[in-house]
C-alpha positions in Angstrom: 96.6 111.6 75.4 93.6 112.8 76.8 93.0 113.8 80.5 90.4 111.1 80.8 93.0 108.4 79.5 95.4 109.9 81.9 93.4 109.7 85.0 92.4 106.0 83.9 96.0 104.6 83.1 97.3 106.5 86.6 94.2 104.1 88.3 95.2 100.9 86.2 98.7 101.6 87.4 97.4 102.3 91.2 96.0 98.4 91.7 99.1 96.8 92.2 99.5 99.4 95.3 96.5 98.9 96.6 96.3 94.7 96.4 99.9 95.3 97.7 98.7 97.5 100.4 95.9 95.2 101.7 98.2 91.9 101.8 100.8 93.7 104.3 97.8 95.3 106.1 95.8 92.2 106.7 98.7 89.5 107.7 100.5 92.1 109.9 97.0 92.9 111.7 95.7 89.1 111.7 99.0 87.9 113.6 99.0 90.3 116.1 98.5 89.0 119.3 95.6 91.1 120.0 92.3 88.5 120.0 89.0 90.0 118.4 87.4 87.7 120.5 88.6 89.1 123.9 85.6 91.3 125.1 84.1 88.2 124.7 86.0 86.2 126.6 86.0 88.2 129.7 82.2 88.2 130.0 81.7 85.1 132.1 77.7 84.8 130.3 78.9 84.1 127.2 78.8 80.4 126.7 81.7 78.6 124.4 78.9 77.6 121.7 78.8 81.1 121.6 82.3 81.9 121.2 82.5 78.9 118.5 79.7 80.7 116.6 81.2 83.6 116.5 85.1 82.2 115.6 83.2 80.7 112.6 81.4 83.4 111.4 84.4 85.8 111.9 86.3 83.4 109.5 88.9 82.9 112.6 89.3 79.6 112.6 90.6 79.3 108.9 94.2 80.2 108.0 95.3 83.4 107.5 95.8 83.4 103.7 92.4 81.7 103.4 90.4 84.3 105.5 92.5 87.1 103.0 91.3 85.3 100.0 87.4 85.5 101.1 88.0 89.2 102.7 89.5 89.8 99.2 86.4 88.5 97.2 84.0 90.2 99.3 85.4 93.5 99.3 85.6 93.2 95.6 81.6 92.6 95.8 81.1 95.6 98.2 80.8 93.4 100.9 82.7 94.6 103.7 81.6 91.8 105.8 80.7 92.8 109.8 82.6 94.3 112.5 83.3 91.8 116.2 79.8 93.1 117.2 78.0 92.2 114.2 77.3 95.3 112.8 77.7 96.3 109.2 81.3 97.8 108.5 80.0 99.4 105.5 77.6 101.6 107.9 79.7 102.2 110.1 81.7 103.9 106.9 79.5 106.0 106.0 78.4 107.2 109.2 81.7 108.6 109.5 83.2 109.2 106.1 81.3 112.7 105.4 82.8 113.6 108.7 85.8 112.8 107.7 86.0 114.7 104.5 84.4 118.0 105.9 87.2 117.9 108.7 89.7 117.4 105.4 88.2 119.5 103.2 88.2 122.4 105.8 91.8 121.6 107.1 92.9 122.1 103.3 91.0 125.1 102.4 92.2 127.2 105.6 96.0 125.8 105.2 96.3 126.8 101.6 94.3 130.2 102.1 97.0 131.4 104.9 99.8 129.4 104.1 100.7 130.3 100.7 100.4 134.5 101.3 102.2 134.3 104.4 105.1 132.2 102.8 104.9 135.2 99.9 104.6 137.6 102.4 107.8 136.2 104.5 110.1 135.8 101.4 109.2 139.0 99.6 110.2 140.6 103.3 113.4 138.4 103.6 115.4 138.5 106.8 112.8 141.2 108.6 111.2 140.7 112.1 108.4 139.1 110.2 110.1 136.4 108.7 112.0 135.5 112.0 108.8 135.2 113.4 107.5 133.0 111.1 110.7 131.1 111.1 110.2 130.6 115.2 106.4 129.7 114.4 107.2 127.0 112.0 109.8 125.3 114.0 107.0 125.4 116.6 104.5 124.4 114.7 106.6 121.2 113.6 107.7 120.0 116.4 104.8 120.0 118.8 102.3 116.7 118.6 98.7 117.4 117.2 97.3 115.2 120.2 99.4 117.4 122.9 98.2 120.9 121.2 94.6 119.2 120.7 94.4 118.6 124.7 95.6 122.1 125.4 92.9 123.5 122.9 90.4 120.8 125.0 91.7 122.1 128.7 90.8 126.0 127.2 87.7 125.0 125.8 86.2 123.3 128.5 87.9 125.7 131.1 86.1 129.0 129.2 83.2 127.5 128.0 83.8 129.0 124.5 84.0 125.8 122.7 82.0 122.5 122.7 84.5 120.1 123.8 83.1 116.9 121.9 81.3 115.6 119.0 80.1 117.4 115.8 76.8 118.7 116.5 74.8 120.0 119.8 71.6 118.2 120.9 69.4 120.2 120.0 70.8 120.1 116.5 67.5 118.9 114.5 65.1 121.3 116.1 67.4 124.7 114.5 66.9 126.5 111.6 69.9 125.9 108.7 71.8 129.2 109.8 71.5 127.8 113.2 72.9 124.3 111.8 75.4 125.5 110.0 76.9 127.8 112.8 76.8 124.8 115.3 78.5 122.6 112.7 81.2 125.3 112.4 81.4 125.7 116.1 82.4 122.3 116.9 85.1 122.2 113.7 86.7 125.3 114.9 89.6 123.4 117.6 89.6 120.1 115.3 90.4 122.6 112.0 92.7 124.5 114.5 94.8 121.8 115.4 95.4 120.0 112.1 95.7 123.7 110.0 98.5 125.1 112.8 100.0 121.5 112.3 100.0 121.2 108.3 99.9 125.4 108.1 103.6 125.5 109.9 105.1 123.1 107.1 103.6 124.4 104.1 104.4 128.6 105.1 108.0 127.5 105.3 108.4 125.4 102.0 106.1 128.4 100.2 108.7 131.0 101.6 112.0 128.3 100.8 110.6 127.8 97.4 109.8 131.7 96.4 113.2 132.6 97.6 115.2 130.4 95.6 112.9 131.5 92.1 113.6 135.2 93.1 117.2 134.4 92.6 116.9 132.5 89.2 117.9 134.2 85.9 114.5 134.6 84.1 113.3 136.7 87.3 116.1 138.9 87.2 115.7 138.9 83.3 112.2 139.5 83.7 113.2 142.7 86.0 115.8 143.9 83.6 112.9 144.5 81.0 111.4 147.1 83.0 108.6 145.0 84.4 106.4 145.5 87.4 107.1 143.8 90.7 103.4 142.8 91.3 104.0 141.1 87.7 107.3 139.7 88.1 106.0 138.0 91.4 102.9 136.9 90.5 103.2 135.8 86.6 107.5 134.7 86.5 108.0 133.8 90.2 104.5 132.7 91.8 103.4 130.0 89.6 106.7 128.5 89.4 107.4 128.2 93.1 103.7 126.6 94.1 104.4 124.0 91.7 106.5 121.5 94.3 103.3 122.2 96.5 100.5 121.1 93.9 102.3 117.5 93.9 102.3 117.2 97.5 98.2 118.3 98.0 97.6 114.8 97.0 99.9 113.1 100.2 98.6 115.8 102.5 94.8 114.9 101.6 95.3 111.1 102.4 97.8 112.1 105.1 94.9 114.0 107.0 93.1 110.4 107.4 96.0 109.2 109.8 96.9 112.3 111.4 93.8 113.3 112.4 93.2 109.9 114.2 94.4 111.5 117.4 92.9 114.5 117.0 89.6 113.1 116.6 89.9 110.8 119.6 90.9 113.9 122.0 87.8 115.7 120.5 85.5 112.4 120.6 85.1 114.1 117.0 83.0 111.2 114.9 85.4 110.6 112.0 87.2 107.6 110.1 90.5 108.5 111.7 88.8 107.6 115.2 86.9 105.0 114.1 90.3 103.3 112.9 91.9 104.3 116.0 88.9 102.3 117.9 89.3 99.2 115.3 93.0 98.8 115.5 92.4 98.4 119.3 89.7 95.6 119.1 91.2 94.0 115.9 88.3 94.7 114.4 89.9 93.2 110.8 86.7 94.1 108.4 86.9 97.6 109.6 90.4 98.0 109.9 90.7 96.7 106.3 87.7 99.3 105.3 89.4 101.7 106.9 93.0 101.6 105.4 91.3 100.4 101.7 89.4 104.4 102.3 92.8 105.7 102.8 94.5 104.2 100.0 91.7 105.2 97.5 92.0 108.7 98.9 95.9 109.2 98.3 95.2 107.6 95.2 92.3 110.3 94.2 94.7 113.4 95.7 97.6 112.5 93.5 95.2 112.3 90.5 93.7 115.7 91.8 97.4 117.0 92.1 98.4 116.2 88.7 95.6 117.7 87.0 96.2 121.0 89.3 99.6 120.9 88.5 98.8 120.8 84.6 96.4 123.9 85.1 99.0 126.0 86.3 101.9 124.5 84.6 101.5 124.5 81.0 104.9 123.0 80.5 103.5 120.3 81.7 101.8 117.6 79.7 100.0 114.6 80.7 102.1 112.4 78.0 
């Protein structure tokens, strides 16, 4: 079996989820007792033609399983119908998608670059003042909310001045040069990318370090010493590769993971990502968007396992996509 043929059968078998997916998500957000229509409600000029109007157009005055039925079938076009203030959701998507991903992308990049050699680092130095530390650090890191660390980092920044305290670029952004664009860009990721990497970076240093330590003790490494082989070899050819193994099958949940647990993160940092923008819909039952939203999020766990497997073959020839 090919790679191609693999990544299509693991999509074939991924539709199921994601129909199953958006049935629970759309009943469970359509009978809560949140009314889309609310904001309208309140505002005393809005007459009830109005409201009428905009029940029908919303699809609200069908029943539930009706209004999933036309969602369903105009999703399936790439219509992702409009939002309760008549914008387009799919718009409203991209305008914050790319954001999204940067934030991800980044968030990945810096946990996997310090993660893995300090969870090396910690179980090749087993037991020293290091390790303890990194032990405290984890525990630390694991424990405290992402929204409760993001408002310290927020308090600092706007206390110092060091730090923009909102949004992803300054207003002057179109008038710099590219250096000048890319170094503002960078600026305003730095306490976002800090939050969510100290968060995920905790985790994965401590199942790097768990993982390394238990391979150190398996036969083949001490067979592998018992030849007269280097320890740089030993670690990195015998023990490395199998050890980051358990972590290439869980890039895939910590890539869709980052769309839900930055939400909060965003929202402290009025950062202009899909995780806010969710956080924002859920509160208006805003259903398109919502739906948009979570559909995004499915398709991105779906793509990270797919990414994880492949990885997972590349450094694992043992394993084959059959």
């Amino acid at each position: 079996m090919s790679v191609w043929v693999f990544i299509l059968k693991r999509i074939i078998q991924s539709l199921p989820i994601i129909i199953l997916v958006s049935i629970i998500s759309f009943f469970l957000i359509r009978l809560s007792p949140v009314d889309p229509l609310a904001e309208l409600k309140l505002n005393p000029s809005i007459s009830k033609e109005t409201l009428e109007h905009e029940k029908q157009r919303l699809g609200l005055d069908k029943p539930v399983y009706i209004q999933y039925v036309y969602w369903a079938k105009n999703f399936i076009k790439g219509d992702m119908g409009t939002t309760v203030t008549g914008e387009r959701v799919s718009d409203k998507i991209k305008e914050r998608v790319a954001n999204t991903v940067l934030l991800s992308l980044s968030v990945l990049f810096w946990t996997w670059m310090i993660g893995i050699p300090v969870g090396v680092f910690a179980a090749l130095n087993y037991r020293s003042a290091f390790d303890r530390f990194l032990t405290i650090f984890s525990s630390v890191g694991m424990a405290i909310p992402s929204f409760f660390f993001a408002i310290l980092l927020l308090i600092f920044a706007q206390k110092t001045g060091w730090f923009p305290i909102g949004g992803l670029t300054s207003s002057g952004f179109y008038s710099m040069n590219i250096f000048e664009k890319m170094f503002d860009i960078m600026h305003h990721l730095f306490l976002p990318t800090l939050v969510l990497t100290t968060i995920s970076l905790a985790g994965l240093s401590r199942q790097m370090r768990a993982n390394l330590l238990d391979v150190l003790d398996s036969d083949y490494v001490k067979f592998a010493r018992a030849k007269g082989l280097s320890e740089s070899k030993v670690i990195v050819k015998h023990a490395l590769r199998n050890a980051v193994n358990p972590l290439v099958t869980l890039l895939g949940f910590e890539f869709a993971g980052l769309l839900s647990g930055a939400a909060l993160t965003e929202y402290v940092f009025q950062y202009p990502g899909l995780g806010r923008l969710i956080l924002e819909a859920v509160l208006k039952s805003d259903i398109n968007l919502v739906m948009a939203s979570l559909m995004i999020g499915s398709f991105m766990l779906i793509l990270g396992n797919i990414l994880a497997d492949i990885l997972l073959k590349l450094t694992d020839p043992r394993v084959s996509v059959r």
